[in-house]
MARPA-194362 format. One line per 8 residues: number of its first residue (from 1); their letters; for each residue x, z, y of N, C-alpha, C, O, CB. Coordinates in steps of 0.1 Angstrom, whole numbers. Each point is the difference from the previous one (the first is absolute). Glycine has a CB too. Example, Ala and Ser with C-alpha at 12.3 -4.5 7.8 and 13.67 -1.06 7.14 Angstrom:
# residues 2
1> as> 132 78 -57 -9 0 12 9 0 12 10 7 0 -29 5 -12 | 15 -19 23 9 0 11 -8 8 11 5 1 11 7 -23 -17
END
This chain:
# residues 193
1> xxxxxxxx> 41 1192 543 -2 6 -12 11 10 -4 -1 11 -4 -12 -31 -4 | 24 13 11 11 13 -4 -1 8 9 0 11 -6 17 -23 -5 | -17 13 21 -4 13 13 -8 6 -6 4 12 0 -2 -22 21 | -14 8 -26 -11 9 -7 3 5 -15 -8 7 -6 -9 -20 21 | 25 9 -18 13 6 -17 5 11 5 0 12 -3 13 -36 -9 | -8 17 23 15 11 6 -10 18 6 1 12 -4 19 -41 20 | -27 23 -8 -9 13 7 -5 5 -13 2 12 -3 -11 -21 27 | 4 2 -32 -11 10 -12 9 10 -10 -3 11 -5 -16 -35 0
9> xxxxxxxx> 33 18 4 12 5 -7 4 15 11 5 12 -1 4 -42 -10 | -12 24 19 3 11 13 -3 10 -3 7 8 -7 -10 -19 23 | -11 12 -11 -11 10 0 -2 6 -16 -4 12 -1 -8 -25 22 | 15 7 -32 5 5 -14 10 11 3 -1 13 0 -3 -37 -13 | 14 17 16 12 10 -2 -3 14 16 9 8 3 14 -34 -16 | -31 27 18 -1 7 11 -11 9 -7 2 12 1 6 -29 21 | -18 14 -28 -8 10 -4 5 2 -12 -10 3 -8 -8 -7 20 | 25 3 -17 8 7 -15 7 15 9 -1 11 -3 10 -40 -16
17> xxxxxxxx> 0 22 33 9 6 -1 -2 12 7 9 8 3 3 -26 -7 | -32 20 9 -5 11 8 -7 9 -8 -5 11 4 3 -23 14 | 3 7 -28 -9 9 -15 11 12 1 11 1 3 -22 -23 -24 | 0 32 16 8 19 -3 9 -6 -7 -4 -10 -7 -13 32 3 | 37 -17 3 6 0 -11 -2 9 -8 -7 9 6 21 -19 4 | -10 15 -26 1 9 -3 10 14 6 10 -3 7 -18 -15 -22 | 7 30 12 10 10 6 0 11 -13 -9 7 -6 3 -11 37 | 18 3 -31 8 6 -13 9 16 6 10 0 7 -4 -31 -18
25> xxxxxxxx> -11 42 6 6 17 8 5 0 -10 -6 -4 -10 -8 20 25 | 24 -14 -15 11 10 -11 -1 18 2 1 6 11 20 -29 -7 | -24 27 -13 -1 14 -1 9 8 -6 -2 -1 -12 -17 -4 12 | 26 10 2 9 10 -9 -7 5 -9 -10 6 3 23 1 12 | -12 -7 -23 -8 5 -16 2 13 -3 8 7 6 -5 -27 -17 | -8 23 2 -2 17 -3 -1 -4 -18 -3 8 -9 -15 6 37 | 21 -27 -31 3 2 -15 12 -3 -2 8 -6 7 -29 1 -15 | 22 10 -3 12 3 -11 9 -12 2 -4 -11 0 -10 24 -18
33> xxxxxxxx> 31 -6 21 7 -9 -6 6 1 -16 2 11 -5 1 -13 29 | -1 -12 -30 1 6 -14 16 -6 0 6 -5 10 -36 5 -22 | 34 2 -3 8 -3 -6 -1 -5 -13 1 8 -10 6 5 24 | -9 -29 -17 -1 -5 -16 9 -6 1 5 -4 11 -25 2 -18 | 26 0 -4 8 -9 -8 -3 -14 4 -12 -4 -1 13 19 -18 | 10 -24 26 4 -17 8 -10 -4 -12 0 8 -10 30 -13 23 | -37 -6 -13 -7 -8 -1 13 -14 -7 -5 -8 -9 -18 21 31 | 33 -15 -18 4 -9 2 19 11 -7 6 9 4 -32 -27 21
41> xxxxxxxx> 26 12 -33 12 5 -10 11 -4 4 7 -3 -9 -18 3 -10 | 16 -3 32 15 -4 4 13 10 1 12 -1 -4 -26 -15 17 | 3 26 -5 14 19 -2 -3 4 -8 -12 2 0 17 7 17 | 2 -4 -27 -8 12 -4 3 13 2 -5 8 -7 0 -21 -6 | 12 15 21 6 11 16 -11 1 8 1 6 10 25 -13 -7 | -38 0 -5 -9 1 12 -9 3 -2 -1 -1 -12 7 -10 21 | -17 15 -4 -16 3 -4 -5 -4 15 7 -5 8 -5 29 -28 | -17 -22 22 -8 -14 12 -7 19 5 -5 9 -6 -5 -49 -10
49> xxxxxxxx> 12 38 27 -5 11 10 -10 -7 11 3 -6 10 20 19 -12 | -35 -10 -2 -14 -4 3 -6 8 14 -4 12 -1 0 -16 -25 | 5 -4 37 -6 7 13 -12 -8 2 1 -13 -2 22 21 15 | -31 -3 -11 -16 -6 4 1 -1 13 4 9 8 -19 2 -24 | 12 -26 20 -3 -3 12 -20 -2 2 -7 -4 -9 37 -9 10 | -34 16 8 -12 6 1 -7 -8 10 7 2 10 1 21 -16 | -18 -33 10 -2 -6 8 -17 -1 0 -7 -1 -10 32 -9 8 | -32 10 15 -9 -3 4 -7 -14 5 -1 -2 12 10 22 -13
57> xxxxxxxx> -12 -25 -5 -7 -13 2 -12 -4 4 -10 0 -7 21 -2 -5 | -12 -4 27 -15 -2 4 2 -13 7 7 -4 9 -15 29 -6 | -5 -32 -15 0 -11 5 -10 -5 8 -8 9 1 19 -11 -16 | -16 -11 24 -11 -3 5 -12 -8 -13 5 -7 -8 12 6 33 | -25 2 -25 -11 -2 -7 2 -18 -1 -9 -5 -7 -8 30 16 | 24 -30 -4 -2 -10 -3 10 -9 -10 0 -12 -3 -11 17 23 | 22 7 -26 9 -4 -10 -7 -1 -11 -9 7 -4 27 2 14 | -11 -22 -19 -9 2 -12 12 -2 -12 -3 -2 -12 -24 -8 23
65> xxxxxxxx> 41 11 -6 9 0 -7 14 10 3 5 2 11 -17 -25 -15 | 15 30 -9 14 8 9 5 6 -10 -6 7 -8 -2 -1 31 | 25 -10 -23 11 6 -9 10 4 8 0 -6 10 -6 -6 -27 | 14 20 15 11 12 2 10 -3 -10 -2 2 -12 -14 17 21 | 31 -25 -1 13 -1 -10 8 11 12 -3 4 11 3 -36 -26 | 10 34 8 10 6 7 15 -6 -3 5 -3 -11 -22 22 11 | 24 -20 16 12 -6 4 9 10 -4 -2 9 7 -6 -22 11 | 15 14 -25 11 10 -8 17 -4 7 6 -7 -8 -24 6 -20
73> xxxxxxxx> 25 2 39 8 -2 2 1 -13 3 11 -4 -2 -6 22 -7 | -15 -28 14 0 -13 5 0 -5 -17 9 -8 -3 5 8 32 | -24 4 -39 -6 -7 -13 -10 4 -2 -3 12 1 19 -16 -10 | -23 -5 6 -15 3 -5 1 6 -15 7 -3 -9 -17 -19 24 | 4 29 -14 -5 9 -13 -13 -3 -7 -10 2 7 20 16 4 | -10 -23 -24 -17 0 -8 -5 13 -4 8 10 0 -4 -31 -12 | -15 21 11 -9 9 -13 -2 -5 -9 -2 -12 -2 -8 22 13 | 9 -1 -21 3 9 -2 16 6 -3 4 11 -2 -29 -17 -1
81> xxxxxxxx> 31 -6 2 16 1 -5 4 13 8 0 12 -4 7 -41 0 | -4 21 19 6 9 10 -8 11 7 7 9 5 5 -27 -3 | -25 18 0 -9 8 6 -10 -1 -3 -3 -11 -5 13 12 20 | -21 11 -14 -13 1 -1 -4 5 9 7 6 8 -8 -7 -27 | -17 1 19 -6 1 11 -9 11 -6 1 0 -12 2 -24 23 | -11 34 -7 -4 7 -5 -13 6 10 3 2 11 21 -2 -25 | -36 3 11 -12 2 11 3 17 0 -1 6 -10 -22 -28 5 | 26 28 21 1 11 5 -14 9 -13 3 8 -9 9 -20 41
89> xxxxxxxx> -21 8 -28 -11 8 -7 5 3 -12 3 11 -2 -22 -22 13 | 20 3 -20 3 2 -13 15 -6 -2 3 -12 3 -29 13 -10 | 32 6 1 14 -2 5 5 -2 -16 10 5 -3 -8 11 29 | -7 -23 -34 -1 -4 -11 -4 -10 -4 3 -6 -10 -3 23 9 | -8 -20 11 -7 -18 -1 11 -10 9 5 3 11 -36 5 -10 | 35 -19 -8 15 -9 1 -10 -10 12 -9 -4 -7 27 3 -23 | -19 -4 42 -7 -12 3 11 -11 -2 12 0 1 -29 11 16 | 7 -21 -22 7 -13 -2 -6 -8 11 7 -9 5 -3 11 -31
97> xxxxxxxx> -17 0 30 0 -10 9 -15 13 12 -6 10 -5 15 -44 -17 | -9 30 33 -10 4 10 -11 -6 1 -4 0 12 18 6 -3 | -23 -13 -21 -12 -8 4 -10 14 3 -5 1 11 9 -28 -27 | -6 37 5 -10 13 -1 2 6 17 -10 3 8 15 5 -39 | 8 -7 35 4 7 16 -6 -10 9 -7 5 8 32 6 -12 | -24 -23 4 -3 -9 8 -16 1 2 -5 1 12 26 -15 -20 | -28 15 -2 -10 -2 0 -10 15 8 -9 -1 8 17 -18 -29 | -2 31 16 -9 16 6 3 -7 15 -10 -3 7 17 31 -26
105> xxxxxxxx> 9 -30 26 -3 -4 14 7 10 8 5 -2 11 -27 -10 -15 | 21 26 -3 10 9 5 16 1 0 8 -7 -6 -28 14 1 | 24 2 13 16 8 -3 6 1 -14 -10 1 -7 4 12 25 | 13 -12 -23 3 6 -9 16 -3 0 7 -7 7 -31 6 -19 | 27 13 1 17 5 4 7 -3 -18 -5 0 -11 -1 29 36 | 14 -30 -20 9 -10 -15 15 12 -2 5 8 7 -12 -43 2 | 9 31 -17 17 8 -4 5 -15 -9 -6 -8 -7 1 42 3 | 20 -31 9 7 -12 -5 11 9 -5 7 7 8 -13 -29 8
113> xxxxxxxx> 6 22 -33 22 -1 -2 2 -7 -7 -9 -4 -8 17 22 8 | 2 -21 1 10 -6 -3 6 1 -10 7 10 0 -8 -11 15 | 3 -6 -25 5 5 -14 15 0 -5 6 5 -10 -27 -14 5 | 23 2 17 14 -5 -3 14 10 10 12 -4 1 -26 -25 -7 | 9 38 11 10 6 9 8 9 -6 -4 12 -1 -9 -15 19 | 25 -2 -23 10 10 -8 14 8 11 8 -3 9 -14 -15 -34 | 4 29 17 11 10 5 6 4 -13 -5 0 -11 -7 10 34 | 23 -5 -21 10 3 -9 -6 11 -8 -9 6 7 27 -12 8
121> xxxxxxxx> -16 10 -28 -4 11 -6 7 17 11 -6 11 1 4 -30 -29 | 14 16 32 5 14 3 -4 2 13 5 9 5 14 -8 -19 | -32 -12 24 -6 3 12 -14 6 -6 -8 9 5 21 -28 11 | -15 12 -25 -17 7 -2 3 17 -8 -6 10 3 -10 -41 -10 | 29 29 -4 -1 14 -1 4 8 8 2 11 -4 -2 -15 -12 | 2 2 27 4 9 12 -13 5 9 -3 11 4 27 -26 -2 | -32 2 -1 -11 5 5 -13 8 -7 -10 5 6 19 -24 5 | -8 20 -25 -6 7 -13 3 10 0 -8 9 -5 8 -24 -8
129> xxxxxxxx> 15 20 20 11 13 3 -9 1 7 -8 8 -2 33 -8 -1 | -26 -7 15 -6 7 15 -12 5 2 -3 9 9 16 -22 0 | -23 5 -22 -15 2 4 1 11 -17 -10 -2 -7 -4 -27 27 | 22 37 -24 -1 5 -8 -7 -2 -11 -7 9 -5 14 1 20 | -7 -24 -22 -7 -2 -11 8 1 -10 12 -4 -1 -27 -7 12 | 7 16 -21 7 7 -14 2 -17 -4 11 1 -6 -26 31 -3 | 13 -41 8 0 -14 -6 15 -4 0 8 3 9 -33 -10 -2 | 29 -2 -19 10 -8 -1 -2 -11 -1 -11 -6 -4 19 19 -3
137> xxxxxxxx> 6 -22 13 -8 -14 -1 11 -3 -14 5 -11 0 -16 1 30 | 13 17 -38 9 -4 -12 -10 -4 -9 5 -4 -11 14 19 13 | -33 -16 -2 -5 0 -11 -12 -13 7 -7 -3 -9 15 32 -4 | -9 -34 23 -11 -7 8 2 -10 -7 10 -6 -4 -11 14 26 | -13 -10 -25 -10 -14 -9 0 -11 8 3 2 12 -20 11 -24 | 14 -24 8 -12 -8 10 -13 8 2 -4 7 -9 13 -30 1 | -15 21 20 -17 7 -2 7 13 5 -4 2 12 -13 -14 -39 | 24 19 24 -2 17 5 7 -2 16 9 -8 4 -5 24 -32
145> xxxxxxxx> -10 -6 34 -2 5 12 2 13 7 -9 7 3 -2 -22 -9 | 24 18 9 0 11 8 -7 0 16 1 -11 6 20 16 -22 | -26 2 20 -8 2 12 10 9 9 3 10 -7 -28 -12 -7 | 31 2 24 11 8 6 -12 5 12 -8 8 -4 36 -24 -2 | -28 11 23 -8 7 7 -8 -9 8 4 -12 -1 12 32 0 | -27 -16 11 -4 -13 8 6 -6 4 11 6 2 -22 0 2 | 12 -20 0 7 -10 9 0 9 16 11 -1 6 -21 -25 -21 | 2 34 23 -2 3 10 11 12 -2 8 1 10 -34 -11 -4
153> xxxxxxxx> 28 17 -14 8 10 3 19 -9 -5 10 2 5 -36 24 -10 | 23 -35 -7 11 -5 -3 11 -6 12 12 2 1 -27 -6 -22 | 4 -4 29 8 -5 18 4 13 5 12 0 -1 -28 -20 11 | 11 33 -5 7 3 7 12 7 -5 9 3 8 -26 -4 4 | 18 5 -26 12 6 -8 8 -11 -4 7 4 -10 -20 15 0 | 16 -31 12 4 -14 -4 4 -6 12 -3 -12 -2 -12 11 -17 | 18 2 30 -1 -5 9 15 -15 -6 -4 -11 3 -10 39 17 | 23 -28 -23 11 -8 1 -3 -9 -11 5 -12 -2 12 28 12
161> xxxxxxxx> -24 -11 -16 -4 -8 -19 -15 -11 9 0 -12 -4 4 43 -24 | -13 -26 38 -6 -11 6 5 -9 13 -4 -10 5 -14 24 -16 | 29 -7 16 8 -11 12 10 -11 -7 4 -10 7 -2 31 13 | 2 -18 -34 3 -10 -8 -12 -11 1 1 -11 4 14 26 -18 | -23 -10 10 -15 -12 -4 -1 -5 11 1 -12 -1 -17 22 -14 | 15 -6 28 -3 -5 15 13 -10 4 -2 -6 11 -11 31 -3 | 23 -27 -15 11 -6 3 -4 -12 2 3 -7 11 11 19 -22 | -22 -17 1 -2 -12 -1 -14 2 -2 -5 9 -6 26 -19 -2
169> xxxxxxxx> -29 -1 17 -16 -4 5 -7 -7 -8 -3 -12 1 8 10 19 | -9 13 -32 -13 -3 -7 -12 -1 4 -4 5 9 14 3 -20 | -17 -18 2 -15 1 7 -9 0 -12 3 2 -12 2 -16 35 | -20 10 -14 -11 -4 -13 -6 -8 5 -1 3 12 -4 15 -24 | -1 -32 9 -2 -13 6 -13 1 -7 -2 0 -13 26 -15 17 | -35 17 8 -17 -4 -1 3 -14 1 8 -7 5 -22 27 8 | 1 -22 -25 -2 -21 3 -16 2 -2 -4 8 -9 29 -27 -7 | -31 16 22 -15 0 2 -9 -15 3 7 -9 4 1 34 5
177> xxxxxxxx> -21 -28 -10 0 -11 1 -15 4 6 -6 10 -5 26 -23 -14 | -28 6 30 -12 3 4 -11 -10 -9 2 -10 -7 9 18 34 | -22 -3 -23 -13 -12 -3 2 -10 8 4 -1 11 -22 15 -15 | 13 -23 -5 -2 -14 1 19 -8 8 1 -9 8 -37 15 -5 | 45 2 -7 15 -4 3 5 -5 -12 -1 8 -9 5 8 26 | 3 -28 -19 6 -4 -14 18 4 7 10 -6 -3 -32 -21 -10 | 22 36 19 15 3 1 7 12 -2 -9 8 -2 6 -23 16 | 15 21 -15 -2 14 3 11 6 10 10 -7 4 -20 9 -29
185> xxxxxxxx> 6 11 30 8 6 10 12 11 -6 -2 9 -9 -21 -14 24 | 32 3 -10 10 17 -8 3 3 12 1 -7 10 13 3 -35 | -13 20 22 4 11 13 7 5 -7 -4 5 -11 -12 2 26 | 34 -6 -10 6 10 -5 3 11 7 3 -1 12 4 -14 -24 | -8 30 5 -2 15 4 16 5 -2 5 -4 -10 -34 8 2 | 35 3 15 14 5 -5 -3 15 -5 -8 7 6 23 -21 12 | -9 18 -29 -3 11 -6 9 9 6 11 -5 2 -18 -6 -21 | 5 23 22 8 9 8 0 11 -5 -4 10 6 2 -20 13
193> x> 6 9 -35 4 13 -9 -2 10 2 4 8 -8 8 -16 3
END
């Protein structure tokens, strides 16, 4: 009887582990990096410089569960505190969770920032200098938003401001869970700024 535990346990974990994983593309983005006012009142020398990370997600039809955290310098980050998630399509709608994605069965592409990434006020007005925007940040609210230039053109004019980020091996940790599985699976993806 336990030989026939052991094999059935077997063949469990062997056909879990032949099922499609998910596969997560990182895309260089072509939206906006912004500039709001830190979320989080500790500098007030600092303001939070928003790069959209851009990702593609395709899962196998047999997932029926799936959330997206991100590894921030070897710490996990929440939403909405530290990051949000946001649907490529409409880039105004916040997702809180993927049951609606789960269910169409298709691709679909996400943007992640981060709310919390501060730089000094005299780096962002430098970069406000560079992308010639008439804006000050002497006067920035909570809620207001300067818009500086795409993320795609920001990398290649930025090159030392993203080999900082690359220093250290951020990621975003898929956890997904299949039909009829009471367990779940995580894949972590390294983000390559």
């Amino acid at each position: 009887m336990k030989n026939y535990i052991y094999a059935l346990v077997l063949l469990i974990l062997v056909s879990c582990n032949s099922k499609p994983k998910p596969a997560l593309e990182e895309i260089i983005s072509d939206e906006f990096v912004t500039i709001t006012k830190s979320m989080i009142e500790v500098e007030s020398d600092s303001v939070c410089l928003n790069l959209p990370l851009e990702f593609k997600i395709k899962l196998p039809s047999s997932v029926n569960y799936l959330s997206a955290n991100l590894i921030d310098n070897g710490h996990y980050l929440s939403t909405p505190n530290d990051f949000l998630i946001y649907n490529k399509e409409q880039p105004k709608k916040v997702i809180f969770d993927f049951e609606q994605y789960l269910l169409v069965g298709k691709p679909f592409k996400i943007i992640i920032k981060k709310r919390n990434h501060l730089v000094s006020k005299k780096d962002a007005q430098e970069l406000l200098k560079k992308y010639s925007k008439k804006k000050s940040l002497n006067n920035l609210k909570k809620g207001d938003t300067i818009n500086l230039i795409p993320y795609d053109i920001f990398r290649k004019d930025n090159p030392n401001f993203l080999n900082e980020l690359r220093r250290i091996e951020d990621k975003i940790r898929i956890t997904t869970s299949c039909k009829g599985e009471d367990f779940f699976n995580s894949q972590d993806f390294k983000i390559n700024w």
